[in-house]
MARFIDO-636559 format. One line per 3 residues: number of its first residue (from 1); for each residue x, y, z of N, C-alpha, C. Coordinates in pm, 1 decimal. Layout:
NUM) X/Y/Z/X/Y/Z/X/Y/Z  ...
//
This chain:
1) -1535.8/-207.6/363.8/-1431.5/-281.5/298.9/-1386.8/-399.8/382.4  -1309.9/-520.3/296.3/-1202.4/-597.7/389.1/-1124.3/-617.9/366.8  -1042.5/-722.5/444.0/-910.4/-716.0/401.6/-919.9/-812.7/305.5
4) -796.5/-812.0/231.8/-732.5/-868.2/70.3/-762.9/-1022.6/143.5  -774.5/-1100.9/71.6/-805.3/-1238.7/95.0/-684.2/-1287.8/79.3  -642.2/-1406.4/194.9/-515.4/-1458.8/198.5/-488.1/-1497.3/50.8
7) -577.6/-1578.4/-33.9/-547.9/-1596.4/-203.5/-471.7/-1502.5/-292.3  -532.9/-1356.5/-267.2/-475.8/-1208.9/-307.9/-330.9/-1229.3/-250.0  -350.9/-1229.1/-169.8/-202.3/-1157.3/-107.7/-103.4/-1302.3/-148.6
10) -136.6/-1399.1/-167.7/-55.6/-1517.9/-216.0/19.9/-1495.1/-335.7  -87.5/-1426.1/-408.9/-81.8/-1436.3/-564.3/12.6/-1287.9/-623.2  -10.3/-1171.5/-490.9/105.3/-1057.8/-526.2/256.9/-1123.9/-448.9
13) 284.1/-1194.1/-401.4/393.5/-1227.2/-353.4/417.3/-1382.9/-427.1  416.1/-1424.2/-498.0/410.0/-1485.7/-632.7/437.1/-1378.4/-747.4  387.7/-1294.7/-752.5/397.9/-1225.8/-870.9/556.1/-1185.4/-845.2
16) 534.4/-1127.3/-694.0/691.1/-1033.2/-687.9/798.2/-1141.4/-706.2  772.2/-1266.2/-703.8/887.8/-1351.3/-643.0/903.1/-1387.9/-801.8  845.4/-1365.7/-899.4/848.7/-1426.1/-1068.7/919.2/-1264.8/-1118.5
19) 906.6/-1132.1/-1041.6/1015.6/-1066.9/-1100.3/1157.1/-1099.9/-1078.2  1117.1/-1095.1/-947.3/1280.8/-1149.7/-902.8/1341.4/-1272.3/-985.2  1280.1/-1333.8/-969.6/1340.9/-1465.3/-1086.5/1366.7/-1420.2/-1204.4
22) 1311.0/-1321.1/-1267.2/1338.0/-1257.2/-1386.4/1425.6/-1162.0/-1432.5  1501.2/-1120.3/-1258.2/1621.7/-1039.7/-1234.8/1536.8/-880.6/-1310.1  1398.8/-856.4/-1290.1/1350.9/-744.5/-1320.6/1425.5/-603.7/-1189.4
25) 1453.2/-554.6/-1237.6/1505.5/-433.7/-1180.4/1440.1/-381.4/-1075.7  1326.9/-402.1/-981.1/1251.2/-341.2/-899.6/1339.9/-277.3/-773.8  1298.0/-138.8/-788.0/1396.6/-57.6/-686.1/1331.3/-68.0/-532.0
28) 1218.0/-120.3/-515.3/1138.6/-133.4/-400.2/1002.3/-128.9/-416.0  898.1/-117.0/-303.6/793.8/-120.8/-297.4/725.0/-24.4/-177.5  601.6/84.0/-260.4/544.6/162.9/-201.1/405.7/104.9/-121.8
31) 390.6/82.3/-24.7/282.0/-2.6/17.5/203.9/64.9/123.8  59.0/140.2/52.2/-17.9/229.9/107.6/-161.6/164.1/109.0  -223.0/232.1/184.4/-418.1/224.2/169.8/-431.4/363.7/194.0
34) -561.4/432.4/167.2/-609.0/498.1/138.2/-586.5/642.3/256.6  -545.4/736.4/250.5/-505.9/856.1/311.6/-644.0/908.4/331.1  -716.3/949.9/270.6/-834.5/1038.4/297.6/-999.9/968.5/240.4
37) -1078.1/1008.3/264.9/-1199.3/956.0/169.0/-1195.5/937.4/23.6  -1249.2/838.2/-37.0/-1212.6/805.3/-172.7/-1319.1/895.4/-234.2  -1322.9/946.1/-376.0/-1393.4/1018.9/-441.3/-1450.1/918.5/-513.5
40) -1410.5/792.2/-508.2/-1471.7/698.9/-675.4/-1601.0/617.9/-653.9  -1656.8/591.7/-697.0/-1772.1/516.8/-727.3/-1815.5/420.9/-619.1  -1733.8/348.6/-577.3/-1698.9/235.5/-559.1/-1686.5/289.4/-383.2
43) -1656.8/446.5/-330.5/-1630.9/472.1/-229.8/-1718.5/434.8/-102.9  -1832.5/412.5/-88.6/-1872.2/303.6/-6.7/-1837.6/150.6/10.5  -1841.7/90.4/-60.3/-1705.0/-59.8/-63.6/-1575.9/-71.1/6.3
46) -1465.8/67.6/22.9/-1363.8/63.6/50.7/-1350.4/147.1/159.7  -1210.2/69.3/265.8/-1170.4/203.4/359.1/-1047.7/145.3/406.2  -983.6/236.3/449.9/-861.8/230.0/505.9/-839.8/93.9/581.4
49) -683.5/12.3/499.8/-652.7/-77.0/605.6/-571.9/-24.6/716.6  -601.6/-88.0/835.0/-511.4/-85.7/970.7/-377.9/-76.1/894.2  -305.3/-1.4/1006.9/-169.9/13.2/939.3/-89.4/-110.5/1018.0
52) -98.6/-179.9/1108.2/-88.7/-270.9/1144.0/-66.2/-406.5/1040.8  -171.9/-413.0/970.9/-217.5/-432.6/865.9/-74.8/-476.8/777.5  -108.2/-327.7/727.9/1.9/-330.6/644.1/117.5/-326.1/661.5
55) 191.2/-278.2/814.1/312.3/-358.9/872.4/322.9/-474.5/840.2  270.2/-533.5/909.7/230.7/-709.6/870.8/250.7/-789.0/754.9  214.7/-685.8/635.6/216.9/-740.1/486.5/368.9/-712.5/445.9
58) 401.4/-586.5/506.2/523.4/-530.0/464.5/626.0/-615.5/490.1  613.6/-695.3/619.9/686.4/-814.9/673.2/749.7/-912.4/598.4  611.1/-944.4/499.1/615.3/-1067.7/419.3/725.6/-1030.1/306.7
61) 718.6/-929.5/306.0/766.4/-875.9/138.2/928.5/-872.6/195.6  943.2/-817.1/312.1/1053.3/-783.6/346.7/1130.9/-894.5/366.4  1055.7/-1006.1/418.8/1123.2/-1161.3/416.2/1194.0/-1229.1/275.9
64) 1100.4/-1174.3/231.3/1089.5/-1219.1/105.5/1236.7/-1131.4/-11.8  1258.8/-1062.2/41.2/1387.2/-981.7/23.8/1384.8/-845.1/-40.0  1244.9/-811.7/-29.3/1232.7/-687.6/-92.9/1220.8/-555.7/8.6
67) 1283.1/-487.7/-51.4/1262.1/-306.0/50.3/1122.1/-262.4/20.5  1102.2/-232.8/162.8/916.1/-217.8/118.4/898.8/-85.8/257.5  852.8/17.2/203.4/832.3/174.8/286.6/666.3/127.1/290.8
70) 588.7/174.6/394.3/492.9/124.2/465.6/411.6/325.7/445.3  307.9/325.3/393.9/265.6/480.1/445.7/129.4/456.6/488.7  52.5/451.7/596.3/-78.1/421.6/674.7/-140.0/550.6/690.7
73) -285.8/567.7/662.8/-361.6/681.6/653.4/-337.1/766.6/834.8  -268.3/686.2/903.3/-256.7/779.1/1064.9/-149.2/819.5/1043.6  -49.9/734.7/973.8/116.9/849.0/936.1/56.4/976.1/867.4
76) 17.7/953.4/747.7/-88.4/1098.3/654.5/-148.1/1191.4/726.5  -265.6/1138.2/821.9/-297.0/1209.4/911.3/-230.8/1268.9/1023.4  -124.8/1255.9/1092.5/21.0/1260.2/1170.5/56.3/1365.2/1136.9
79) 117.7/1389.0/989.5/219.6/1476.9/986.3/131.0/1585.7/842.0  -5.7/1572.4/907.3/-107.6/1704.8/829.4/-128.1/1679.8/692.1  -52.3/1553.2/624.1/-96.2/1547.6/458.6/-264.6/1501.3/433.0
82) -286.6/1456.0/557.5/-472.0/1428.8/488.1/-519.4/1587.5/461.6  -518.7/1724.9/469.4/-554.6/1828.3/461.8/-461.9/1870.9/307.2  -547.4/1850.7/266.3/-518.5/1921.6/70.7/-552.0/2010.0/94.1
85) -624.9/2150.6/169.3/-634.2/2238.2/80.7/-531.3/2341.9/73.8  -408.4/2289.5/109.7/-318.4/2385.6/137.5/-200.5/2354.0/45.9  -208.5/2204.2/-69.2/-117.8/2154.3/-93.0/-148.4/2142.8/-259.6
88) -73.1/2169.8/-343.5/-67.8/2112.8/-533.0/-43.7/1990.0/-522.0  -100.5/1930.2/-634.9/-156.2/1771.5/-618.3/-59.4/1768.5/-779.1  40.1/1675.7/-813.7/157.6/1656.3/-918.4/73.6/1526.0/-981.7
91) 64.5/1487.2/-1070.0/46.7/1389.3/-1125.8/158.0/1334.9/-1248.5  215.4/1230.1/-1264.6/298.7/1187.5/-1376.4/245.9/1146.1/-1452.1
//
């Protein structure tokens, strides 16, 4: 995998900044990469960004005036959630 191309990441912080202008209600922002091996198709293509990384991005957003919680596959791995087989998986 790589990282999001500065264009990408232009164009979600544009997007967020056209809710805000729109006084859309957004209670915050969950901003993750990938916790464990991907099951999908596509799972050779992708892998975990640095959480660094996504500090970094979280930055922007946070400048930008939004509350933004950061979860990096070494926090997951940290505090034992990369290990499912011990855990029910909820879906909404």
């Amino acid at each position: 995998g790589e990282l999001p191309a500065d264009n990408e990441l232009q164009a979600y912080l544009d997007f967020m900044a056209g809710l805000k202008d729109d006084r859309v209600p957004v209670c915050g922002i969950l901003l993750y990469g990938l916790a464990r091996e991907s099951m999908q198709v596509e799972a050779g293509h992708v892998s975990p960004l640095p959480g660094d990384w996504l500090e970094a991005f979280a930055g922007r957003l946070r400048a930008a005036g939004w509350q933004v919680a950061v979860v990096s596959r070494q926090l997951v791995t940290e505090h034992g959630f990369a290990d499912r087989s011990s855990c029910a998986s909820i879906r909404l």
